[in-house]
N, C-alpha and C positions, 0 to 999 in steps of 0.2 A: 553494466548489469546484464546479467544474463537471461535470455529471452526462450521462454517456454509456452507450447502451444501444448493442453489438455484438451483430449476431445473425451465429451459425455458421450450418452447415446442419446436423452431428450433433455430439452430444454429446462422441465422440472430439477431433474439431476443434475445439471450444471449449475443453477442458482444456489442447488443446495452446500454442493463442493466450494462452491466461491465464494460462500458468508462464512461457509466452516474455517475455509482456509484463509482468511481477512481479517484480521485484525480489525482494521475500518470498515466501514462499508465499503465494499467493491466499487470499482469503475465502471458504470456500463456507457456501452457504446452501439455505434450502430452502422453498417455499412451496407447498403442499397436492402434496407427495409430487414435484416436480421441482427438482431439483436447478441451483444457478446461481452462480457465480465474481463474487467483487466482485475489482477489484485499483488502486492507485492508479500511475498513472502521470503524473509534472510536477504538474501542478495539474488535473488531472482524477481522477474517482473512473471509474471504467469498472465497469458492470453485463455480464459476457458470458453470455449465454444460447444457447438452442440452436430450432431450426425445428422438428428429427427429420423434414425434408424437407418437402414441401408442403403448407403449414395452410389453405390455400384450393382450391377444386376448381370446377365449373362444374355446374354443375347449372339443370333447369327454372324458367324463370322463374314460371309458372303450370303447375303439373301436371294434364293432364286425361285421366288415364289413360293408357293406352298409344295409341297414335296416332302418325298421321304426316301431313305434315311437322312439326319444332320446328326452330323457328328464334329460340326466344328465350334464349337459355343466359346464366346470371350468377354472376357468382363468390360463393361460401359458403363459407362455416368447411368444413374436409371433415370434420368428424366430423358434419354436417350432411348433407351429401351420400352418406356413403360409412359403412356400418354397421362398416365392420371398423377403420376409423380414429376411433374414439370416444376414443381414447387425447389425442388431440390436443390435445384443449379443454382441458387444464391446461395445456399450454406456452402455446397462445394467448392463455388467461387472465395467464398470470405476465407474458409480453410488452406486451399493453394496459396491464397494470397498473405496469412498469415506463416503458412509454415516456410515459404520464402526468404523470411528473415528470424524464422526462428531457428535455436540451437541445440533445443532437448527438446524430444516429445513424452506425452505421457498419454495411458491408454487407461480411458475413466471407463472406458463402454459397461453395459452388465457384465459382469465374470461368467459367463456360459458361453455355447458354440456360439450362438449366433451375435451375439456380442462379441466374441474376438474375432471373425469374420467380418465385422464390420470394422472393427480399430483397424484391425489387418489390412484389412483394403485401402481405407485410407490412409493408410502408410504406404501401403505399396505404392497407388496410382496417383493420389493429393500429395504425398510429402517428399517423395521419391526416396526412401528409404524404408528399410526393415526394423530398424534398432530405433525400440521404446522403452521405457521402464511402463510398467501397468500397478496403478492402482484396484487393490484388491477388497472388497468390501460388501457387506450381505444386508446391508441398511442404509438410509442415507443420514444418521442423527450426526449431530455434529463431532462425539466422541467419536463414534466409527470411521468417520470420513478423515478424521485426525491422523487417528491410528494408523489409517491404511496409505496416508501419505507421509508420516514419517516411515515406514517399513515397506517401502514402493521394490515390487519385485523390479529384479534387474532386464526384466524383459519380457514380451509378450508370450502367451501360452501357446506356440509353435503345433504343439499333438493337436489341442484344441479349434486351432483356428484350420491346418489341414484337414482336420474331420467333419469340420462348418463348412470348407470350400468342396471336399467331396461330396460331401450330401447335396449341396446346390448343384453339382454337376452331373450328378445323378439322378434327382429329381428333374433338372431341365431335359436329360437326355433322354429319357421315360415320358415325360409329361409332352413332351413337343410331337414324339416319332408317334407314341402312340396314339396319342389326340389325334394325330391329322393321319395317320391310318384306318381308325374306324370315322374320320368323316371322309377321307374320299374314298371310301369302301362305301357310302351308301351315295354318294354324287356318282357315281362308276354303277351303282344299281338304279339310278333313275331320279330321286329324290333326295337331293344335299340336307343333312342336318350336322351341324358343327357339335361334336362330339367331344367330349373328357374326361380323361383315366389316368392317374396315374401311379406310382411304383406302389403306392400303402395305401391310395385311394381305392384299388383293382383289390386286391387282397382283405380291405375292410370291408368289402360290397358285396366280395363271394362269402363271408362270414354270413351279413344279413341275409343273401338266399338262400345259404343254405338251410338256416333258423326259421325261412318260410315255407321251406321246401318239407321240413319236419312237421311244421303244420298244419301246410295242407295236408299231406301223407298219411299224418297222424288217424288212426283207426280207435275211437273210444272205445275201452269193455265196461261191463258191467262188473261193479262190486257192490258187494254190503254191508254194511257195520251195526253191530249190534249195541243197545244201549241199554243199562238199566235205570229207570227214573225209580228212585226209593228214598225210604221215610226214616232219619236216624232219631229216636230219642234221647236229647242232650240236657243237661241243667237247664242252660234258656228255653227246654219244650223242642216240639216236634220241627225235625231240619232236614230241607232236601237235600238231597245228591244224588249228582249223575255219575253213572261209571261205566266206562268205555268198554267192553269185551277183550278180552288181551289177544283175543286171536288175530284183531285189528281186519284188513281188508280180506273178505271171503269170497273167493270167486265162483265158488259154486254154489247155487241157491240153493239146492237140494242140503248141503251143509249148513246154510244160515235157517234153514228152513227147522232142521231140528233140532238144532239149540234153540230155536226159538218155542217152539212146544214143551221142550225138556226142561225152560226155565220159567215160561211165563206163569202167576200167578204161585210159586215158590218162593218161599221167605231165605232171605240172602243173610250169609254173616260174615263178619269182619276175619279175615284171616290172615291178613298182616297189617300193621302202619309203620311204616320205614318213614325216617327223616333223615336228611341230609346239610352239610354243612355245605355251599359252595361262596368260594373265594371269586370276584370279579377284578384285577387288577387294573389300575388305570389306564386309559385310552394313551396311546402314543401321541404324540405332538404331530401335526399334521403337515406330510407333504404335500405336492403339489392335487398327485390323484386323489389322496384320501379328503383334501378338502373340496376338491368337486364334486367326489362321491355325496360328503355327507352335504354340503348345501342343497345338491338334489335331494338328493332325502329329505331334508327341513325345509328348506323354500322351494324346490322345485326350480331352481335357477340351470340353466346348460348348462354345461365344461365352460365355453367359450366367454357366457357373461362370469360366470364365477371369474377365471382368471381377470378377464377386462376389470373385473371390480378389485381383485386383489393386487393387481398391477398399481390401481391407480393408488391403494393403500399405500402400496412402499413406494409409492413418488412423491407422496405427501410425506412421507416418514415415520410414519406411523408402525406399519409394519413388516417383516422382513423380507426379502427378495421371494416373491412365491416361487419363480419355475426351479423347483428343489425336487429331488428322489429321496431325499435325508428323510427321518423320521427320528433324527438324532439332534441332543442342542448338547451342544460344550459349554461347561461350565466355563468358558471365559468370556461367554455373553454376559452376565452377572446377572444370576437369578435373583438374591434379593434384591439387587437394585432394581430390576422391571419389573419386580411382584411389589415393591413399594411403591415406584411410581404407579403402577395400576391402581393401586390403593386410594391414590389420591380422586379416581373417579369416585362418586359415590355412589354408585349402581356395583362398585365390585369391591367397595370399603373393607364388607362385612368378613367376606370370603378371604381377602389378600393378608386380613388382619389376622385369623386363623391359620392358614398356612405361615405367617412370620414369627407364628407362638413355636411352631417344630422344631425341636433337636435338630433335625436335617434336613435341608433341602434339597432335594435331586429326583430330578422327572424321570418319568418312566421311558426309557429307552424302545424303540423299534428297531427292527431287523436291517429296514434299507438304509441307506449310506449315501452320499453325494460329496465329492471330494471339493466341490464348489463352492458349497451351503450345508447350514445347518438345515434342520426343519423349519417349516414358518412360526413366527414368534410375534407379538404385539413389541415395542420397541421402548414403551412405556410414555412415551411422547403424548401428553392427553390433545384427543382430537378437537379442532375449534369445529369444526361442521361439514357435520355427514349427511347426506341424502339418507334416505329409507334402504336402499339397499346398501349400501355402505358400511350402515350402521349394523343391519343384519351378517354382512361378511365379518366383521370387528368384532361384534359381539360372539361370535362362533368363533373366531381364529382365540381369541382373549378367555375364553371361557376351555375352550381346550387345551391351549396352552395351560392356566392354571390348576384344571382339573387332572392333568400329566403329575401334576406335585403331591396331588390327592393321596387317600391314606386307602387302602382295598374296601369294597365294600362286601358286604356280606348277604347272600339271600339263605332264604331253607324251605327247600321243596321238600317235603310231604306226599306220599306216596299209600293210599290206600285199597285193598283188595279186598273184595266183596267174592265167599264163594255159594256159590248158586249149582246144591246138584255137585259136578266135577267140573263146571265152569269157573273160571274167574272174571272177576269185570276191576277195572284199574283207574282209581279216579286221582288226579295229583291236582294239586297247588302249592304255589310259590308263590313266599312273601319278602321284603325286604329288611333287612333284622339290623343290618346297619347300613347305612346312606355311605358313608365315604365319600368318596369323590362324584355321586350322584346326584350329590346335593352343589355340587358347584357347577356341571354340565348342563344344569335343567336349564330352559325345559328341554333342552335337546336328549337328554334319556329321563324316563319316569321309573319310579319305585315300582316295583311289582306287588298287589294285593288282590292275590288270587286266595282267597280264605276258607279251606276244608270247616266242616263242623268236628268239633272235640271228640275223637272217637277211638276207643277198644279194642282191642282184639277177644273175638268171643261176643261181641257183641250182635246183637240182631239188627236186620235191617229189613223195614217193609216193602213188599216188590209190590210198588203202585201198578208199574206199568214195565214191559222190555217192549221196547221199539227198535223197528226194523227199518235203517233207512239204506233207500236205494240211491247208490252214487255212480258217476262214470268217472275213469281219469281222465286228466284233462291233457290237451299238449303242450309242450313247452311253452316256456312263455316268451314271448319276442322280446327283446335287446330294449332297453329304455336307454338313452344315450348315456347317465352315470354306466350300466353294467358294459355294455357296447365298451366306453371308455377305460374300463378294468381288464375287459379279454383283450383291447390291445396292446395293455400293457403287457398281461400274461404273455402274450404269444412273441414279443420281443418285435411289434410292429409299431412305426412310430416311436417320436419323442414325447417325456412330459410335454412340453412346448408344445406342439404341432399334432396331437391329437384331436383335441380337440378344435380344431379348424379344420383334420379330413372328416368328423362328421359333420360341419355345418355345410361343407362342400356339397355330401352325398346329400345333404337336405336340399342345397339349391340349387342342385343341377338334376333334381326329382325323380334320384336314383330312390331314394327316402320319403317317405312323408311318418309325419306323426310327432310327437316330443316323449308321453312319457311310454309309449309303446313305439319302437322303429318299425314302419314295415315298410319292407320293399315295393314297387312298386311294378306293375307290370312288364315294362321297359327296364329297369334295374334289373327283374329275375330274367328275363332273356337276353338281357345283353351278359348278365355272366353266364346263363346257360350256352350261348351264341360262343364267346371266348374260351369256355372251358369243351367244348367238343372241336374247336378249330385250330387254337391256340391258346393253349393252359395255362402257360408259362405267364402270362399277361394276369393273371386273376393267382399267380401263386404266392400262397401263405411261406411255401419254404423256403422260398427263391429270395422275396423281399426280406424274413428273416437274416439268411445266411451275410445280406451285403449289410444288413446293422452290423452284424457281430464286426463284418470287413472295416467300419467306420470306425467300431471302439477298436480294433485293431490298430487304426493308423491314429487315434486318439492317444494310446499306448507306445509308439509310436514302434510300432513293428510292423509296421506293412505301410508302404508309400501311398503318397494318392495317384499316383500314375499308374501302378501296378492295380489297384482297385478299378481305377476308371478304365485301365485297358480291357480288365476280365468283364466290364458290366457293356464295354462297345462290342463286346465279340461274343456276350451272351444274347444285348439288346439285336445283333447284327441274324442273327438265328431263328430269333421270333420275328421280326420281318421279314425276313423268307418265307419263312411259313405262313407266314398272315398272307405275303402278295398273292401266293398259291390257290389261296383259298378267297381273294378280295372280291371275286364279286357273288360269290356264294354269304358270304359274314352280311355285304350289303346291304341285299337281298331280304334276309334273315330279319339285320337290324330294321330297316323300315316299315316290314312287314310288325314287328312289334313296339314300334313306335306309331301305328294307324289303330291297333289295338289297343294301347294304353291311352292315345287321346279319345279314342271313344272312350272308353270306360272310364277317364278323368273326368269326362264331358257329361254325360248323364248323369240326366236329375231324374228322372221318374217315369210314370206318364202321365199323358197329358190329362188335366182335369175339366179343359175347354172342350174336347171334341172326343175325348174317351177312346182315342183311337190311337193315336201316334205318341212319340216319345219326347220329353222338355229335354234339349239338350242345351249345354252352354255355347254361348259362340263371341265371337269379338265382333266389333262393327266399330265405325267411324267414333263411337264416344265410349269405346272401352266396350267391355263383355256385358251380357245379359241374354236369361233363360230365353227360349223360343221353342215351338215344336215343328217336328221334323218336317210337317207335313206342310210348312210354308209354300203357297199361298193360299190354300186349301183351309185351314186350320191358322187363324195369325193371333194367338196368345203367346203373348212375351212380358216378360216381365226386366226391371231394371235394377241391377246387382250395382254396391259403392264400388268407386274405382281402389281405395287407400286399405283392401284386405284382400286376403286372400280366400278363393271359396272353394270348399269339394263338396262335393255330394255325399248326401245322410241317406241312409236308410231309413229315417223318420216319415212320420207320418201327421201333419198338423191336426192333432185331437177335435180342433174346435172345426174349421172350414173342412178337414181332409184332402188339400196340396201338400204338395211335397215340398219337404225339408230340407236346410243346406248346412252346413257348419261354415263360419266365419273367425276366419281367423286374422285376427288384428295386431300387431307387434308390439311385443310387453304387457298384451292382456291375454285371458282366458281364450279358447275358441268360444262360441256361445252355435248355441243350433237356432237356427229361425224360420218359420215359414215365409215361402215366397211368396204367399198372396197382401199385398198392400192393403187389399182390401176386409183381411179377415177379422169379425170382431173382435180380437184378442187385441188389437194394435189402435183400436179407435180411443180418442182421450174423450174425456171429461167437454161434454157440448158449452157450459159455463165456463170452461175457463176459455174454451175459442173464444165465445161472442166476448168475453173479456181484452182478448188480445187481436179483435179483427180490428180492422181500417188503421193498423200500425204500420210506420214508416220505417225503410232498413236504417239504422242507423249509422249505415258506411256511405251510401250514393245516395240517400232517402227516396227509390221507389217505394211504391206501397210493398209489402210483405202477404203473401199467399198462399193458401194454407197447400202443404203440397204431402204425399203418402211414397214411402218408400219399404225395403225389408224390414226396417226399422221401426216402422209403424209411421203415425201420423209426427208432422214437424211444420212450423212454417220456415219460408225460403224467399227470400229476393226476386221480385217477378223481372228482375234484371240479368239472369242466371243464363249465361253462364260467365259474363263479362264482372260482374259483382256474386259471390259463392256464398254470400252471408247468410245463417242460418240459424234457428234457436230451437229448443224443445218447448212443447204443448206445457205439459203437466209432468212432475213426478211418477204419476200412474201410467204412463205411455209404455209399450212396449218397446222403444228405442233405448228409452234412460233407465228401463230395468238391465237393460245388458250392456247399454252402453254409453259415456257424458259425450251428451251433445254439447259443443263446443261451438266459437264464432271461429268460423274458417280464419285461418293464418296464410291458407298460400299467396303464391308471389300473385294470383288474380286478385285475389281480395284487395292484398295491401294499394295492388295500381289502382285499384278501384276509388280506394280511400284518397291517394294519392289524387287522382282526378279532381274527386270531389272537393279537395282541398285547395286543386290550381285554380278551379272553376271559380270558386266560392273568393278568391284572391282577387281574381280577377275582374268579379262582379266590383268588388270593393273598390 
């Protein structure tokens, strides 16, 4: 019998390929702690195993400390390479050992770059061979998984997996030289900080400066807009309406000034009502960016959890391979077969029933294309159990998808002019005359009912009042990371994939702060103003373009990866010249605004104890908390949680008047709070203390006492910090309005518990 090694890429997708492919239930087995599926299919025995993603990494070919230029990078085991993936070396172990005696391989990985990349590799360096067939597939349901193994390509995607191994050696070659040139450019100026840039990370960061650099820049003017507030008589009796001036923004007051005299207190008449018909066609089926986009939009989720949440969709099988550019579905997915099964949920009955009454089904097509994947699609697979976001990604992916099938909707803006004199003023509303496919998107689009009163031409209107309001323009508005994530698509920076992980990068390496507004940070806009007057080429937008277009080239496969990688070592070899030149001037530069952005991180206010000096943040033996400068002079301090993150507010505590901080906590809102423990805002209910005094922890049983933090009042274990245990007051406390106090879970707690367990054994 013939012996065949399948590699998935995760563990999920392998179980799913081995029950499809099995007749029986699969074999599983197990070899030093990894688990693996035998299953016979015809005259084959099939071994399926799994990657856990990519078992090889790139790393120093000779390490000679830190230094620059390397230009010699080699593929390694990555628990060789990389200290947190140690886990590895038993999949790659069980794989060598398998494919040993195996005599066909098969390549399951995802069907994108970094999925053959990965098959790839372990072909190369686990099998010692090139030659695979590759299973091809955009779902993991049991028909798909079928299909795509009896129609098993005759061999791995060659363009695909070369333009995965050039991007990795171009990101390491960029990522390595550059990093460790702007950090020992500032060790070489006096002060070491380990530094990080790299090839789309540098180009994404001068995007964000420059967007700040617009807004600081930015010069408000004065404009005004004139307004007529008047009185229509209709059937139903007397109706306001407002109407705009058509001259719209007036910059010269002298202008708004006499229209304003020339109309006020003049009776207005109707001089036109135009209506129109407009056509709304239905939304396209959603790729990978247009589903980030609109989950930000609706839930306000990052790029980064969007994907994670739709990733884990189509490992359950549910729904289809998100990292897609398609906005396109082939009709050989079988649309009413998934708009029936959807049916079968009853939250999408009503709607899937409708759509199955039409003469035709066929989605509304979009522009972009992906020779990979379709657009994302629900699989019609009904879910057993989805968490809260989950369910929100599902219900948008399912809800778009169907509403693509939808029928055009229709609105009719209404257009009304008032003339006043030789003025005109223009008042519009838009209604929705037919729902269409708006009714199966809700709530994620709402009907339009902006509603004019029923009105004439020739008719009069009474001039209650013309108002003059004074506006300034505003400036641009900064990058929220959906738009951030749209110019880098625009700009040919980045992949679908890997976007959204260089903005979470620039977030944690505090090039970034903020979620739904990006702003740079003091340190982000000097390090790319410091780059762009030293060395440009490191921060350029047209540079890291040019070597995408070079990738899809060798994707294509008209340009080698040798010929790429030589042109990117001998352009990388140009900017480190230039940079050494200038190394300890960049330094220099760098740390000097790295002393400036930890001040200005670090400041809280002033001080409210001594009205003299400044509260700034500092770290100390048990994590950070506020203090003023003027220690030991002045010794008010205050004590900040270790488990969020804080910057400084511009607020000001209404009730005590201390200053303010924003707290930010993972997977919740920021919340702002005063730092005074002691301000009455934060004090509970005196009944329900003396309710809950002379209580015992319930983890190591000291007493429990009452103890005050930013959070307001809480009791806490007088055994702290060896026992963390902790409850809220009341309802009404200032902690549990912003935020559930919870029994501590860390590893302290639990030994604590543990303790008290041995203890209590022991007695017995």
């Amino acid at each position: 019998m013939e012996r065949v090694l399948l590699i998935a890429e995760k563990p999920a997708a392998a179980r799913k390929i081995a029950f499809a492919l099995s007749e029986k239930t699969p074999m599983k087995k197990n070899e030093n702690g990894v688990s693996y599926l035998v299953c016979k299919v015809d005259d084959a025995e099939i071994f399926i195993v799994s990657a856990v993603g990519h078992l090889f990494a790139l790393d120093e070919k000779e390490k000679k400390g830190w230094s620059y230029p390397v230009f010699d990078p080699v593929w390694v085991p990555s628990y060789k390479a990389k200290k947190d993936t140690k886990y590895t070396k038993k999949y790659l172990d069980l794989i060598k050992k398998l494919a040993r005696s195996s005599e066909r391989f098969i390549i399951a990985c995802d069907y994108d770059v970094e999925g053959e990349v990965i098959g790839y590799n372990i072909l190369r360096f686990a099998c010692n061979t090139e030659e695979a067939q590759r299973m091809k597939f955009s779902t993991l349901t049991k028909s798909d998984l079928l299909k795509a193994f009896d129609n098993l390509e005759p061999r791995v995607n060659y363009g695909m997996a070369n333009a995965g191994i050039a991007r990795h050696n171009l990101d390491w070659l960029y990522g390595i030289n550059l990093s460790r040139a702007l950090s020992i450019a500032t060790k070489k100026a006096g002060r070491m900080r380990v530094m990080s840039i790299g090839r789309v990370q540098g180009p994404a960061l001068r995007i964000l400066a420059e967007r700040e650099k617009e807004i600081e820049n930015f010069k408000p003017e004065k404009y005004w807009e004139i307004y007529l507030e008047g009185i229509a008589e209709t059937k139903e009796g007397e109706e306001y309406i407002e109407a705009k001036n058509k001259r719209g923004e007036i910059f010269e007051k002298a202008i708004a000034d006499e229209i304003l005299k020339k109309t006020t207190g003049k009776e207005g008449i109707i001089s036109d009502v135009s209506t129109q018909r407009i056509k709304r066609l239905p939304p396209t089926p959603f790729d990978l960016t247009t589903l980030q986009t609109e989950a930000y939009r609706v839930f306000k989720f990052s790029p980064k959890k969007t994907l994670d949440i739709a990733q884990d969709l189509y490992l359950k099988g549910y729904t289809s391979y998100p990292r897609t550019s398609s906005q396109k579905l082939p009709p050989t997915i079988g649309y009413k077969k998934i708009i029936d099964a959807i049916g079968k949920i009853e939250k999408y009955n009503d709607l899937c029933n409708k759509l199955l009454k039409k003469n035709k089904l066929y989605p509304m097509q979009g522009k972009k294309e992906d020779p990979a994947h379709p657009a994302i699609y629900p699989t019609g697979v009904v879910p057993k159990k989805l968490d809260t976001n989950q369910e929100k990604i599902y219900d948008l992916i399912v809800k778009r998808f169907l509403a693509s099938f939808g029928d055009p909707a229709y609105e009719q803006n209404t257009t009304i002019t008032i003339s006043i004199e030789d003025e005109k003023f223009v008042s519009s509303g838009k209604i929705t005359i037919e729902e269409g496919w708006y009714e199966i998107y809700a709530p994620y689009i709402k009907s339009k009912r902006e509603v004019l009163p029923d009105l004439s031409i020739g008719q009069k209107i009474k001039n209650k009042k013309i108002r003059l309001d004074a506006k300034e323009t505003q400036p641009p508005k900064r990058y929220s990371q959906s738009s951030l994530l749209k110019e880098l698509e625009k700009r040919g920076l980045g992949t679908k994939a890997t976007r959204a992980a260089i903005i979470e990068t620039l977030l944690k390496r505090h090039y970034v702060i903020g979620n739904d507004a990006l702003k740079c940070t003091e340190f982000g806009l000097k390090t790319v103003e410091v780059l762009k007057k030293n060395c440009e080429d490191i921060v350029s937008v047209e540079l890291t373009r040019h070597f995408e277009s070079e990738l899809d080239d060798i994707m294509n496969n008209k340009k080698t990866v040798d010929s790429v990688i030589d042109e990117a070592k001998k352009t990388l070899s140009e900017i480190l010249d230039t940079f050494k030149k200038k190394e300890l001037e960049i330094g220099k530069e760098l740390i000097e605004a790295n002393k400036k952005a930890e001040k200005k991180a670090s400041l809280i206010g002033k001080c409210p104890v001594c009205k003299q000096g400044n509260l700034v943040m500092k770290e100390g033996k048990y994590g950070k908390f506020i203090a003023c400068e003027r220690y030991p002079d002045c010794k008010a301090n205050f004590a900040l949680p270790s488990n969020a993150l804080i910057e400084p507010s511009d607020d000001i505590c209404s009730v005590c008047g201390y200053p303010m901080v924003k707290v930010i906590k993972k997977g919740k809102r920021p919340v702002t709070l005063c730092i005074n423990p002691q301000c009455p805002s934060k004090k509970s209910d005196s009944k329900t203390k003396e309710d809950k005094a002379e209580r015992k922890c319930p983890v190591c049983g000291k007493p429990l006492v009452l103890r005050k933090s930013l959070y307001g009042e809480f009791y806490g274990c007088s055994g702290f910090p060896k026992c963390k245990y902790t409850e809220q007051i009341d309802s009404n406390s200032s902690y549990s309005n912003s935020h559930s106090l919870k029994k501590n879970k860390s590893k302290s707690s639990k030994s604590s518990s543990e303790k008290a367990k041995i203890a209590k054994s022991k007695k017995q």
